[in-house]
N, C-alpha and C positions, 0 to 999 in steps of 0.2 A: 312208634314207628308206623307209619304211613305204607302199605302194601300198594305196591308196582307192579306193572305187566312186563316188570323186563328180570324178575330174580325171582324166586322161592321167598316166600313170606311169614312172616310170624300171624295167625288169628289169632289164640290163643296162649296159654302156656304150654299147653298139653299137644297140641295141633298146629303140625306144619303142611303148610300149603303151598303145591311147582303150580304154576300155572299153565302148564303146557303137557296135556295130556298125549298127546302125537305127535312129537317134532318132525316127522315126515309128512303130517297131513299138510293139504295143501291149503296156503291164506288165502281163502276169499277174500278178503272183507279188511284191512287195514287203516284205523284212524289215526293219525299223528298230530296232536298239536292243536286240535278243532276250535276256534271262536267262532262267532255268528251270534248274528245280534238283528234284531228285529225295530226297523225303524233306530232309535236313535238307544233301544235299550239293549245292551251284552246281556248274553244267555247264557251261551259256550264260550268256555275260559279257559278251553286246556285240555281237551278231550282224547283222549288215548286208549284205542281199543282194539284187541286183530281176535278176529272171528277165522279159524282153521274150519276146516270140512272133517265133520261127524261133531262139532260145541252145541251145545244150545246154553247161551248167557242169560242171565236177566239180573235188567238195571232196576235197582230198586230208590226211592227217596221218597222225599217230603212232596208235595205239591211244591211248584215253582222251583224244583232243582233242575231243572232243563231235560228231565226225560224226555218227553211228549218233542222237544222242539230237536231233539238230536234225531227221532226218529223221521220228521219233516225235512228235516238237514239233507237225511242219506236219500229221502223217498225227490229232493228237488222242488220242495214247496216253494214260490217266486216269493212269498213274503217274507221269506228268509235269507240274510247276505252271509256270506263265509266273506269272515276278514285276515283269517290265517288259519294254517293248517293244509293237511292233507289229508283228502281219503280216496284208495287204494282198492280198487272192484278188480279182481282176479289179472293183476297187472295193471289195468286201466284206472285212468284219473276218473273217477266217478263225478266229480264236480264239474266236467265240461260238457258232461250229457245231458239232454231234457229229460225231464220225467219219465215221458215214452221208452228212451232207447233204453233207460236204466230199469223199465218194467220188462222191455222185450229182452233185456241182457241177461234176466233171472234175478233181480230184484223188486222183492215182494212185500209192500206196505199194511199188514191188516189195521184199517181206523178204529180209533178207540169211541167212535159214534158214526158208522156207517150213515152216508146221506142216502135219503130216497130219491129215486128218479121216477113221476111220471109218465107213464107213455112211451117207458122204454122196457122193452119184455128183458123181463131175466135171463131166460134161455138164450135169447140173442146178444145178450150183451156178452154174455160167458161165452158164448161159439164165438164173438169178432174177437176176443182179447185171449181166446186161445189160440186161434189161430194166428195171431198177432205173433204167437211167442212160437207155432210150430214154425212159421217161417223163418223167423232167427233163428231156429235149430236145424235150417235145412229141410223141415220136414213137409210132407203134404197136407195141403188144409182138408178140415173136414167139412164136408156136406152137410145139409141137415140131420141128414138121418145117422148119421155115421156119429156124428156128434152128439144126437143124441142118445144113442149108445153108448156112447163116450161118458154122458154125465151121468144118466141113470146109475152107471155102473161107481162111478165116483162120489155119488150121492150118499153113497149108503155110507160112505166114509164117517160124517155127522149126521146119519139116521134124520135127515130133513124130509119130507114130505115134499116127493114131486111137482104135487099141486102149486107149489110156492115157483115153480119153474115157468109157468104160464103168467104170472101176476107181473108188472110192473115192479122194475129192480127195489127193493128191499118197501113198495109201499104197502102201509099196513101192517108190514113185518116189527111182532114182538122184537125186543133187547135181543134175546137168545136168540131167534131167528135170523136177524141182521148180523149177528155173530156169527151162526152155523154159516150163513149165505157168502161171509167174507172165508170159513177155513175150505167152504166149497172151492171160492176160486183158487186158492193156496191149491187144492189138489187136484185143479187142473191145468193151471199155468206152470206148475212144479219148478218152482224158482229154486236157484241157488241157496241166494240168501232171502229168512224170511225174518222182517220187523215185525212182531205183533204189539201194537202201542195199546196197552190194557185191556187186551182181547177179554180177561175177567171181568171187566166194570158192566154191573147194572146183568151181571148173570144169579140164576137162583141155582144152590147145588146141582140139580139133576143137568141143568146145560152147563153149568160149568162142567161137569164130567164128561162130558158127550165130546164139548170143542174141547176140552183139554186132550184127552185120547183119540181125537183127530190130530190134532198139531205132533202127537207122539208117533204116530201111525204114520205119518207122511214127513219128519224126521229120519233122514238117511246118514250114511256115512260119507258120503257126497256133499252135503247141505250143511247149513249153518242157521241156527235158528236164536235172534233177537228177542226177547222175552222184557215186555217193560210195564213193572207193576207195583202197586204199594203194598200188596197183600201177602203173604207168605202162603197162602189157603191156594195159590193155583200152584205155586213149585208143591205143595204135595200131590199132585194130581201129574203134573211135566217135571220130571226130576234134572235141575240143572245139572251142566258141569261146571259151572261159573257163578259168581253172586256179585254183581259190585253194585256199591253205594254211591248214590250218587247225591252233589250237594251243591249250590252254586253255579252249577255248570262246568262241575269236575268231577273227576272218580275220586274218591275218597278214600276208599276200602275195595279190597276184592277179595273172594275166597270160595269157598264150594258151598254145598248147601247146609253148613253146618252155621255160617253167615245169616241165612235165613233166619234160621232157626232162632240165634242170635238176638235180632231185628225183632223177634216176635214177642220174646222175653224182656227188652230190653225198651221197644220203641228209637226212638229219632233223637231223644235227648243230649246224648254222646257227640250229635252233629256239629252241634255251636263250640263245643269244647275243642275239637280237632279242625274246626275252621279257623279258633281264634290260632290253636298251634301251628297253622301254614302258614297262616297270614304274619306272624310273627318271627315265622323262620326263614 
């Protein structure tokens, strides 16, 4: 049997799993039905997911099961077409917005390979796109100096070193660095919803602990946090409430982190067996 986001599921023999830990919390974040296809090749085939306030999910699979391209979907990447489906941002059709209004809206993409920008100071780049987000909140922009009170004080959230705040956006910046520099801006943009598309990749232990206990830290009961990874090694660091597997460009599986765990024991084997029984049924 095939686990769905719309009943209580079997994982195991032993272990039943609701998917719905706060039927009062509120949906951010609802996918129904999701394709999209890049150029002439389908990706998403069916995607169905609702993110409540206070989840943090994370999609796990093989390379080329449409992780990475679901999170471009939600974030508005132009190389990507939705050819069916819906997705559902706090009421609003998330698909009719640009990239911008969907970041100013409290949607938050961290890249699984931060680019560098020459020539453009970190510190300024972080005061326009916070500011960006305090005006969608109604709120008043900060000055420089205000702001950077603001960051200093946020900074310490992933123990970055200031110094990195003068330098040109992520140039020069270590893996771990470009990583700390994206959960920076997570915790001052303070989005709704946060996608982090393999925030783990190309971190050595000691940063993975640092950005994993940032992302935990700035996780509210407000918020909804996207988790998309191959490795079971960062859920022991960010404890989901959600596990699903993803394959083809579908969910496959979903369950809590006893899934992971699962996944760890077990590998990706199981995948082609439960593709050939959809495909079949």
């Amino acid at each position: 049997m095939l686990p769905t986001l719309a009943a209580a599921v079997s994982i195991s023999d032993s272990f039943v799993f609701s998917p719905v830990i706060r039927p009062d919390a509120d949906i951010l974040l609802e996918i129904t039905g999701l394709h999209a296809r890049v150029e002439d090749n389908a990706i998403l085939k069916g995607v169905d997911l609702t993110l409540r306030a206070g989840e943090i999910h994370a999609v796990m699979g093989r390379n080329g099961s449409g992780k990475s391209t679901l999170s471009k979907v939600l974030a508005g990447h132009p190389a990507y077409t939705v050819t069916a489906g819906t997705v559902t941002y706090r009421g609003q059709n998330l698909l009719e917005l640009s990239p911008e209004e969907r970041a100013r809206l409290g949607v938050f993409l961290g890249f699984q390979y931060p680019v560098e920008i020459p020539g453009v100071s970190n510190l300024e780049f972080l005061r326009v796109a916070t500011n960006a987000r305090r005006v969608q909140l109604g709120q008043e922009e900060l000055d420089t100096f205000a702001f950077e009170d603001l960051v200093r004080e946020r900074i310490k959230v992933v123990q970055m070193d200031p110094a990195f705040l003068d330098r040109s956006v992520n140039e020069g910046f270590s893996g771990g660095e470009k990583k700390r520099n994206e959960i920076l801006q997570m915790a001052l943009l303070e989005p709704l919803v946060a996608i982090l598309d393999e925030t783990d990749s190309g971190l050595d232990i000691d940063a993975l602990r640092i950005v994993a206990a940032g992302v935990s830290q700035l996780a509210t009961a407000d918020t909804a946090t996207l988790l998309i990874t191959h490795y079971q090694r960062l859920l022991e660091a960010i404890t989901p409430d959600f596990v699903h597997v993803m394959a083809a460009g579908r969910i496959l599986r979903m369950g809590g982190r006893e899934l992971a765990l699962e996944l760890e024991e077990r590998g990706y084997d199981w995948v082609d067996q439960e593709l050939a029984a959809l495909e079949l049924g």
